[in-house]
C-alpha positions in Angstrom: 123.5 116.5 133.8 126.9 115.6 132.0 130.2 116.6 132.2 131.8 119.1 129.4 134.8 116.2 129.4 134.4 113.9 126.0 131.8 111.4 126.7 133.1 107.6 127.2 132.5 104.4 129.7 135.9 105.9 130.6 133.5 108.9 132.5 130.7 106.4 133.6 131.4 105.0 137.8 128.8 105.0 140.6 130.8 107.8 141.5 130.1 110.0 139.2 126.4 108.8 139.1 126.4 109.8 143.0 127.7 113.4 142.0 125.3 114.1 139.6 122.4 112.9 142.0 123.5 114.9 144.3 123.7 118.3 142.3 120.3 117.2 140.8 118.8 116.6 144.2 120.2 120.1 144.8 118.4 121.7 142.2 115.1 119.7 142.2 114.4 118.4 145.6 112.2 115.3 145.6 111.7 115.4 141.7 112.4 111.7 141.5 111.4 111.7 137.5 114.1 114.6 137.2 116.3 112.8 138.8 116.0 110.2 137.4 115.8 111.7 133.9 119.3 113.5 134.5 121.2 110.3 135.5 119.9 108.1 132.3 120.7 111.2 130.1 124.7 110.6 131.6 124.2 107.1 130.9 123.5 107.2 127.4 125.5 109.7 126.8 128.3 108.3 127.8 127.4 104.3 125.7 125.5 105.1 123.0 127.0 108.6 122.8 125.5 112.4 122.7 124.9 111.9 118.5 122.5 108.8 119.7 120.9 110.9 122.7 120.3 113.8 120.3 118.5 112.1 117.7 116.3 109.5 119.7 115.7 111.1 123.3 115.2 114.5 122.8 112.0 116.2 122.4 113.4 118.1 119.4 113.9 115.1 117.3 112.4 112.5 115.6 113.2 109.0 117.5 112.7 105.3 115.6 108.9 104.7 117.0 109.8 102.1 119.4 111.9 104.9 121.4 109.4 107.8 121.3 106.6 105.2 122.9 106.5 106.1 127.0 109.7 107.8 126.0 110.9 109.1 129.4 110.7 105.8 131.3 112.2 103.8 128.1 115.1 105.9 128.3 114.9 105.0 132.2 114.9 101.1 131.0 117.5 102.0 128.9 120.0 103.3 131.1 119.2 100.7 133.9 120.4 98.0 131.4 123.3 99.4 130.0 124.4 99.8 133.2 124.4 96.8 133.9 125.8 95.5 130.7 128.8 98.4 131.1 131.3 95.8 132.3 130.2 92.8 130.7 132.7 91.0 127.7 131.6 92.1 124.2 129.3 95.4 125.2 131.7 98.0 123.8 131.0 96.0 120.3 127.9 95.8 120.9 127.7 99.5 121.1 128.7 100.2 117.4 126.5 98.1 116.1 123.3 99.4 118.5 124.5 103.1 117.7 123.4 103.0 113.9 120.7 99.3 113.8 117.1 99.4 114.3 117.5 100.0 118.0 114.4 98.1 119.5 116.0 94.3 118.5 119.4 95.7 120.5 117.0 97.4 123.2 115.8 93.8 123.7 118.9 92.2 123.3 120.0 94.1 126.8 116.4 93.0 128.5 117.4 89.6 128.0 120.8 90.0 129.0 119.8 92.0 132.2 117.1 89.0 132.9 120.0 86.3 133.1 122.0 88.4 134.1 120.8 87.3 137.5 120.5 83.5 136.8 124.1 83.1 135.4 127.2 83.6 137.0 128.6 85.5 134.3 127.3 86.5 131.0 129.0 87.6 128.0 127.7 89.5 124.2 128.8 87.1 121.6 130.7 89.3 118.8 128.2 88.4 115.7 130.4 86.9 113.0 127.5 86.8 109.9 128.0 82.8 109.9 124.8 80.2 110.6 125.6 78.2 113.9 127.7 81.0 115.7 125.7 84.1 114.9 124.2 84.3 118.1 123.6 87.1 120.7 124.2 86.1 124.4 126.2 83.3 125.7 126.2 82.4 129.5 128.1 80.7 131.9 127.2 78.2 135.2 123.6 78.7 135.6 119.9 76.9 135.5 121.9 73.5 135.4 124.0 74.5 132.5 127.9 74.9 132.5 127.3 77.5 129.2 124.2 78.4 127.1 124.1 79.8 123.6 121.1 82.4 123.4 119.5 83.9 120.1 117.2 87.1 121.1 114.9 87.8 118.7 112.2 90.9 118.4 108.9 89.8 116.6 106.9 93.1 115.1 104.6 90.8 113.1 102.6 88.4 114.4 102.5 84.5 114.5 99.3 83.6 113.0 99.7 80.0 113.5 101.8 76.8 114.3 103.6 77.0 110.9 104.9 80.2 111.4 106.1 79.7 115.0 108.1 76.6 113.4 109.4 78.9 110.7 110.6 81.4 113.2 111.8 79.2 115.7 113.6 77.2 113.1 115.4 80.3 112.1 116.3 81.4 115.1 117.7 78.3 115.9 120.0 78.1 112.9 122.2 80.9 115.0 123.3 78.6 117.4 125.8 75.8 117.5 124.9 72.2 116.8 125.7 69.5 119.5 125.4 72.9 122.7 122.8 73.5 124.5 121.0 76.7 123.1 117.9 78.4 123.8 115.5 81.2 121.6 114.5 84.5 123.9 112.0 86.6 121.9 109.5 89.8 122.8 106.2 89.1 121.5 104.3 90.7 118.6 101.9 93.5 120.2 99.3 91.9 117.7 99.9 88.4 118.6 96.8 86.2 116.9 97.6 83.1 118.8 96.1 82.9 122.0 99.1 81.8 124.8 98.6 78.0 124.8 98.5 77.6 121.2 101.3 79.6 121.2 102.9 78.0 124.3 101.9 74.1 122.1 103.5 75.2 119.4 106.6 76.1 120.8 107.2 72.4 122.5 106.6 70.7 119.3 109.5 72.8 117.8 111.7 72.5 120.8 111.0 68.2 121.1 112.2 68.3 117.4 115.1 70.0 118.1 118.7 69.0 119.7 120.0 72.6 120.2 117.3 73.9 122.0 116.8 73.7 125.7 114.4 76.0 126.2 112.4 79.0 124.4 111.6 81.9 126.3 109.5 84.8 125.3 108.2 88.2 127.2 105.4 91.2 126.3 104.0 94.1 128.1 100.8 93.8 129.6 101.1 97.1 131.1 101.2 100.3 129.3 101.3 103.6 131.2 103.4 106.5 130.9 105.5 106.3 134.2 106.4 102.8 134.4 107.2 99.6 132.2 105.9 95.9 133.3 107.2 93.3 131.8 105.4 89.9 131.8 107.8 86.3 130.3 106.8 82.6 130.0 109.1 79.9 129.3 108.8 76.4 127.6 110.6 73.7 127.6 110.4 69.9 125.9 108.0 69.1 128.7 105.8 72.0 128.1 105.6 75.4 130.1 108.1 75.5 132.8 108.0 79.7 134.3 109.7 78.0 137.9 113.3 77.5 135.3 113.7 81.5 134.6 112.0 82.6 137.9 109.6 84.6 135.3 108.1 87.1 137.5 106.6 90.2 136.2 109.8 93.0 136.2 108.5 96.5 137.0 110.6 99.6 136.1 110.7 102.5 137.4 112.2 105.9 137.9 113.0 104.8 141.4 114.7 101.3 140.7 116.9 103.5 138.0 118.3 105.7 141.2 118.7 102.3 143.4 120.3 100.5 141.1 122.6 102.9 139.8 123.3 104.7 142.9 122.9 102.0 145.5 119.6 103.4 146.7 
C-alpha cells in the first residue's frame, strides 16, 4: 500500500510503516505474507523508486534473474536492509548507482552492511571514486577491535576452481582498499563453488598472511532454498585460519515476520 504523495525517504518513518500495517491488517487479517508484501512494496518504493519496483518486483515484468529467484521473500530481504541502511551516511548515493547496476552485487552490498551493521558502532557507504586503493564499498567505525575498517563486498557468479583463482580474486579485491589500514574482503559465494570449504577456507589464509591490508576475509551462501524464507550461512578467516567466533557468524533467517518486527517494532 503507498501513498499517492511523490515517493521519497522523505515519506518513509516507522510511522507511516505502522499506518500502512494497520490498514493492511484491516483488509487481510492474519495474512502475514500480505502484510508483509504491502510494507516492502512502500519500502522500495520509496529508495529505489516505483520505476525500480515496476520493472523488477512485479509479476508483469521481467526482473534481472537474481530478483525473480524466491521473489516475494527477496523483496522481503530487500526491504528489511534498506531499512536499515535508510539513515546511514552515503545510502542516498548509493541509491543511484543500485537504481540502474546489476542489482544482485548492490543487493549484497546491503547484506554485508546490515551484518556489521550490528558489530560496529556506526557504519557508513563509501562514495566510490573509480580510483585503486579507495574504491571500496563499506567503511566502519569502533568495532571487532578496530577503531575503522575498510570493506570491499564482492559477488562471485563464477566459481573458484582452485587456489590460483582465489589469489587472483582476492588480490583484486584487495587492490580497492587503502595501503597501510586495516581492510577486509566480504564476498557471497559462487552457487557452483568447485572447491570444497577447507581448500577454500586454506586458500584464503595464504592470501591474507601475504597481505598487509587485509584483516580478515569473510564470505556467505545459501544453504537453504525454499520459497518462504531466505537462510544465510558465513565463515570467516583470518591470518590464523578460520575464526567464525570474530563475526558472530550464525546462520541469519529471513522472514516475512522479522520484515513486520523490524520495521514496525513487532
Amino acid at each position: 500500500m503507498t501513498s499517492t504523495r511523490e515517493p521519497g525517504l522523505h515519506q518513509l518513518s516507522a510511522q507511516s510503516l505502522r499506518h500502512t500495517r494497520t490498514d493492511l491488517e484491516r483488509l487481510m487479517p492474519g495474512n502475514v505474507a500480505a502484510i508483509a508484501y504491502g510494507l516492502a512494496q512502500e519500502i522500495i518504493i520509496n529508495t529505489l523508486g516505483p520505476d525500480f519496483w515496476l520493472r523488477e518486483c512485479c509479476t508483469f515484468s521481467a526482473p534481472q534473474a537474481f530478483l525473480a529467484t524466491q521473489s516475494q521473500i527477496r523483496q522481503h530481504h530487500l526491504a528489511n536492509m534498506l531499512w536499515v541502511a535508510r539513515e546511514v551516511p552515503g545510502f542516498e548515493q548509493w541509491l543511484v548507482r543500485a537504481r540502474n547496476d546489476d542489482f544482485e552485487a548492490a543487493y549484497f552490498e546491503l547484506y554485508w552492511l546490515s551484518a556489521f551493521a550490528r558489530l560496529f558502532r556506526a557504519v557508513q557507504l563509501n562514495v566510490a571514486s573509480g580510483e585503486k586503493g579507495s574504491d571500496f564499498d563499506l567503511l566502519l567505525h569502533d568495532g571487532l577491535g578496530f577503531e575503522s575498517l575498510n570493506v570491499e563486498v564482492k559477488t562471485r557468479t563464477e566459481p573458484l576452481e582452485n587456489r590460483k583463482k582465489v589469489r587472483r580474486f582476492l588480490d583484486a579485491a584487495r587492490s580497492q582498499l587503502p595501503a597501510g589500514q586495516p581492510g577486509a574482503v566480504v564476498f557471497r559465494c559462487s552457487a557452483r563453488e568447485t572447491l570444497n570449504q577447507p581448500e577454500l577456507d586454506a586458500a584464503i589464509q595464504a592470501t591474507i598472511s601475504n597481505s598487509s591490508r587485509l584483516a580478515f576475509v569473510a564470505y556467505c551462501w545459501e544453504p537453504l532454498s525454499t520459497d518462504n524464507l531466505i537462510a544465510f550461512a558465513h565463515a570467516c578467516v583470518t591470518k590464523t585460519g578460520r575464526d567464525d567466533d570474530l563475526l558472530k557468524c550464525q546462520p541469519r533467517i529471513t522472514t516475512p515476520e522479522e520484515l513486520i518486527a523490524v520495521c514496525c517494532g513487532g
